[in-house]
N, C-alpha and C positions, 0 to 999 in steps of 0.2 A: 851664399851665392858666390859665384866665380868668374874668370874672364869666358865671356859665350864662345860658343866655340862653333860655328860655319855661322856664321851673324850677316842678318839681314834685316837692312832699315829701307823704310817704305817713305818717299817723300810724295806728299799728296798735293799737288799742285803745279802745272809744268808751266808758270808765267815766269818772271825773269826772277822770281825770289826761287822759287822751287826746283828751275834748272837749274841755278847756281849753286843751290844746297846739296844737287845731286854729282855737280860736275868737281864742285869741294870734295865731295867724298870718295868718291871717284880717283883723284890725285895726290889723294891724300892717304888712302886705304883705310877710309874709316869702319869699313866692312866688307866682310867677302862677298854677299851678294847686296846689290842696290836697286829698288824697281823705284822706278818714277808711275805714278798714278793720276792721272787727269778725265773727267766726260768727253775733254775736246780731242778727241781719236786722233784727225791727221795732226794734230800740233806733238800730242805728248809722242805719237809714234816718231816722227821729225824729230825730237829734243833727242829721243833714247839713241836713233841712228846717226845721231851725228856725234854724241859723246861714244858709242860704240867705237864708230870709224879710230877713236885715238886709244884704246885700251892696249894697243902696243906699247904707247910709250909712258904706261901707269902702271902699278903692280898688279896682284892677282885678283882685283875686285874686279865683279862684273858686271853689268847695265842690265836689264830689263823694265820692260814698262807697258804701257797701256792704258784703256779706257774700259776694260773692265777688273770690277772689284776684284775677282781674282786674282790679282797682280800683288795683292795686299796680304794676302794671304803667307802665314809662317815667317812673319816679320818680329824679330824680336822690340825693334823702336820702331813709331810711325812719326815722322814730321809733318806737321799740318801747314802748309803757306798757302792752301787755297781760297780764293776770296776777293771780294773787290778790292785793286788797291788804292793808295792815298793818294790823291790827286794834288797838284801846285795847291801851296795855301787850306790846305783841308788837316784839320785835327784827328788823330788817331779816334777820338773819340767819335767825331761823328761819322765812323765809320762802322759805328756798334751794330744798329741794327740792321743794315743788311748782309755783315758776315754772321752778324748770331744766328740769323736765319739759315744760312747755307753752313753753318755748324751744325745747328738743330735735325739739320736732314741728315749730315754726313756722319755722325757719331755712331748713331745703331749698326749704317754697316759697318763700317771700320770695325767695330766693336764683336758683328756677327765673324770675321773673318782673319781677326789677331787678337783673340780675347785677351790671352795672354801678356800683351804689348804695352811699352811704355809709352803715352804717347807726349810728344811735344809741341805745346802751339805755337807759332810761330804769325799766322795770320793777328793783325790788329783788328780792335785794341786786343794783344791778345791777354793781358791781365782779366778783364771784363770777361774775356770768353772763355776763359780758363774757367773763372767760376762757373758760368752757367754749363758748361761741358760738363765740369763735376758733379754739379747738381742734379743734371739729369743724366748721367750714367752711375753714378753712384761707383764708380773707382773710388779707391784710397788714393787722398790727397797726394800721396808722394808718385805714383802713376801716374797721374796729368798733370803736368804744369805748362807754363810756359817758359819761353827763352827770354825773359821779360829783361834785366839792365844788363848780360853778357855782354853786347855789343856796347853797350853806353859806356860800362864801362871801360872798354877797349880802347874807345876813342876816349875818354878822358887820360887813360895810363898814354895813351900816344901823346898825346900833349903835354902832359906836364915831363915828358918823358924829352920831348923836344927842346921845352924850354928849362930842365935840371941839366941836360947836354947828358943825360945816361939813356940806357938800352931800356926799352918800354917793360921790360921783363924784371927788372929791377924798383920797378914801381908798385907801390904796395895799395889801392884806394877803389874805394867801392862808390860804384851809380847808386842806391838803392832807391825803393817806393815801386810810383807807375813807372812802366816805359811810357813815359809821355812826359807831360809838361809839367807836370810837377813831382816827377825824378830831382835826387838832389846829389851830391857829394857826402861821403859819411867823413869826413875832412877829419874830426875827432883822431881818428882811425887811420889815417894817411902817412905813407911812409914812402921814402926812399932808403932802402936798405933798410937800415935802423934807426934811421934821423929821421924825426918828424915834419912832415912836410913843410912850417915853414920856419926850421931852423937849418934846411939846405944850403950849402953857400961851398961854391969851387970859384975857380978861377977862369971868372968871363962868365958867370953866372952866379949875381947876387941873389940875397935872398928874396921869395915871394914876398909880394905883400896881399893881402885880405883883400882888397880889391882886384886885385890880380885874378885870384882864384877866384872869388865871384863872377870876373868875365870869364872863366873859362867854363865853369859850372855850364853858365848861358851859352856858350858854344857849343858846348858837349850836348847840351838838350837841345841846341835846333840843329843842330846838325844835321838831319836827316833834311831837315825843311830845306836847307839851302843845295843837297843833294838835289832831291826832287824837283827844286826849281830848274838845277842845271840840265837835268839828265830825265827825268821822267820815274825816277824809282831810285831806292836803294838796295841792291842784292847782292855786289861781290861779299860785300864784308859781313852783312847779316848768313852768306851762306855758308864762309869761312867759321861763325862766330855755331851756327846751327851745326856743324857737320864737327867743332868740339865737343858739342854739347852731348854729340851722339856718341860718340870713343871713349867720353865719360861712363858713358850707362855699358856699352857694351864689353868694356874692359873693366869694369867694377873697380875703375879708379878711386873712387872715395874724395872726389875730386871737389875744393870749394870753389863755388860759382856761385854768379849773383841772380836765380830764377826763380821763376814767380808759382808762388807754391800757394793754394787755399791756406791761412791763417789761423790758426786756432790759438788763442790768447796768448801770441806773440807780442810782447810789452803792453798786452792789454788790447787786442786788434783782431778779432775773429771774424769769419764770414768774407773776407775777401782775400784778396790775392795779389799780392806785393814782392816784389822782387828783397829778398836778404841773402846775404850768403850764406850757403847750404852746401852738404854733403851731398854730393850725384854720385850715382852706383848702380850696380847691375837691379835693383831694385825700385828706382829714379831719383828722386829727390827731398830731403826733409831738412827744413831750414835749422840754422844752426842759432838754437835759445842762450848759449851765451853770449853772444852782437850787443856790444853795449851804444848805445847811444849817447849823445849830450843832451840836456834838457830842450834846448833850441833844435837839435835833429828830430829827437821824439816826438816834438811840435808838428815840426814838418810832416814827416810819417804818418802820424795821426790825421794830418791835413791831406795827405793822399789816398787814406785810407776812405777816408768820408767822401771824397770828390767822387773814388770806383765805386764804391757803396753807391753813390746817388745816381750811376748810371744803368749799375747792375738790377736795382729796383725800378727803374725808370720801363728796362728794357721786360721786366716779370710782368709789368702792368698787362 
């Protein structure tokens, strides 16, 4: 496989996650062509014409959209943020069964009109739905996943990025597990530069300490919570964090990212779908089996693992 070449990503959902993922891409040039996809007609047609109106001052990508499925059609990646979102104080999880549902309908077409396509999920919880998507399309795991700790881990490199006083890009540390509430730090693994995160130390910035980084862990994982309170949703940065994910695949970058791929006895962890960091490429995603863990992280992991597991069969019942 190679970098695609006239690349077009389908973003299925035009609420404030899936206009943003389209308006990222958009400005970003993550693809030459971009359709936004929605049932709700005048809304998604509104989204398409108002990001149209600015394609003067973006490069050579171009908008289209609509409320029928043939908008999806010859989509090399599709992003999935369709779905009800997470309301003030509501858990990604109890949000399982009414987007599994409105997945359960929306995969066959998708699936009838970009067989070919990588797809990305993006709606919550979408670990949970990731599995059940795979299950009942019978893609190869590395073809569906989700964007599951990309963002998480974003915002944890911005912080620890703020408080080492270096450029976020410089920051080496992975979210992994659920994108949810029991996401952790792979802290083992963490680095600035070459120095291990808590042997950091400049001038006007002493070293971390372990309690430090455990509040920021907890930061990092409600973050979204205290977004949502303020504002009503979280989308710039999930569509920033989605419209990477897509440049990944479609430039067959080989690019490691931390998304949530079905598990096949991954440190002993099959049957669900956990964020680790993994190789993304014109092919999609397959996690990367040398991720070593600390005995206390593996704990954790195994602990998130069982938590999706209990929802994924909750929602099979």
């Amino acid at each position: 496989m190679s970098v695609i070449e006239n690349s077009k990503v389908t973003v299925v959902g035009a609420g404030s996650v899936g206009s943003s993922t389209a308006y990222a891409a958009l400005i970003r040039g993550s693809a030459r062509h971009i359709a936004l996809y929605d049932i709700a007609t005048e809304k998604t047609e509104a989204e398409v014409l108002d990001l149209a109106h600015g394609t003067q001052f973006t490069g050579s990508s171009d908008i289209t959209g609509g409320s029928d499925i043939s908008v999806v059609e010859g989509s090399h990646v599709v992003v999935i943020t369709a779905g009800a979102k997470q309301k003030p104080g509501q858990t990604r999880i109890e949000l399982a069964g009414t987007n599994a549902n409105i997945l359960k309908t929306m995969m066959p077409q998708l699936l009838e009109v970009a067989p070919d396509a990588v797809f990305v999920i993006v709606t919550n919880p979408c670990d949970v739905l990731t599995v059940l998507a795979q299950e009942s399309t019978g893609l190869p795991p590395e073809r569906i996943f989700a964007a599951g700790t990309v963002l998480d881990t974003s915002r944890l490199r911005w912080k620890l990025a703020q408080r080492a006083g270096v450029s976020s890009r410089s920051v080496h540390a992975y979210i992994v597990g659920e994108h949810g509430d029991t996401e952790f730090p792979l802290w083992s693994k963490a680095f600035i530069g070459t120095v291990p995160i808590l042997d950091w130390e400049t001038e006007g910035h002493p070293p971390m300490t372990v309690d430090e980084l455990d509040q920021i862990a907890v930061d990092v994982r409600d973050a979204a919570y205290k977004v949502i309170q303020g504002k009503g949703a979280t989308n710039y940065a999930i569509g920033l964090s989605s419209a990477r994910i897509v440049e990944a695949i479609l430039s067959d970058e080989n690019a490691v990212m931390p998304v949530s791929t079905v598990l096949d006895d991954f440190h002993g962890v099959s049957g669900v779908a956990l964020s680790v960091p993994s190789i993304v490429n014109s092919r999609g995603a397959v996690p990367i089996r040398g991720t070593q863990f600390s005995p206390s992280e593996l704990g954790l992991f195994r602990r998130s693992a069982d938590a999706l597991r209990s929802v994924a069969n909750d929602l099979r019942a």
